[in-house]
N, C-alpha and C positions, 0 to 999 in steps of 0.2 A: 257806383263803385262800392264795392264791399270795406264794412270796415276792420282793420284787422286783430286779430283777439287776443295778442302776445306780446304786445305795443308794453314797455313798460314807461312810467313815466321820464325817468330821465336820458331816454331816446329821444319821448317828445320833445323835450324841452331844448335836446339840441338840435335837435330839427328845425324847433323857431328861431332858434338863433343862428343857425348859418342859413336859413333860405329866406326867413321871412323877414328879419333886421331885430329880431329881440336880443336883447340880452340881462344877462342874471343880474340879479341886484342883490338878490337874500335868498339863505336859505333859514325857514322855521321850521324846527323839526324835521317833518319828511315829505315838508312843500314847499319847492322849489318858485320865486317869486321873480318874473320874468317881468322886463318892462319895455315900452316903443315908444319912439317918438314918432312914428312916421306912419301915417298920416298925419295922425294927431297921437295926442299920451293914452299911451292904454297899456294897462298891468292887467298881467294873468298869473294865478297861483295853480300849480302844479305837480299834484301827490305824487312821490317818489314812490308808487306801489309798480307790485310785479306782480300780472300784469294789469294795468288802469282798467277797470270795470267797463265797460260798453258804455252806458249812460253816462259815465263822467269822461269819458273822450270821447264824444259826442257833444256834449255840453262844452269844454274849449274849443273844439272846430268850430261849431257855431261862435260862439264868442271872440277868436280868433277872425273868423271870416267877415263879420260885421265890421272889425275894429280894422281890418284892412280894404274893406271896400271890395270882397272877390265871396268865389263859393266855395262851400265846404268841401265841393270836391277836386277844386284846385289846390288846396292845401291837402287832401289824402290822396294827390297824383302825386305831391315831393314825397313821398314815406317813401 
């Protein structure tokens, strides 16, 4: 699955939080700091740009995917 090049961050972020169980805890500056309990605890920080660079929304899918136990392209099927 292609990934998509317009994606800004604070799409992402609500993305994880209505499909995947995150929710906000902090924002610094213009990185939004999302957090899970579920599986286990896992924080992800995520840059308010427009739109998020390829390499760095690549790098939270990954990081996301691990931290839920699935693949990165089940998390870029909810986009």
């Amino acid at each position: 699955m292609k990934i998509p090049r317009d994606l800004y961050g604070r799409e992402l972020a609500a993305l994880l939080c209505r499909d995947w169980g995150y929710a906000k805890v902090n924002q610094v500056g213009s990185h939004i700091i999302l957090q899970t309990e579920q599986p286990g605890h896992h924080r992800v920080s995520i840059p308010d740009h427009k739109p998020l660079r390829l390499g760095t929304l690549n790098a939270i899918l990954r990081e996301v995917a691990k931290a839920k136990k699935t693949t990165r392209e089940a998390i870029l099927g909810s986009l």
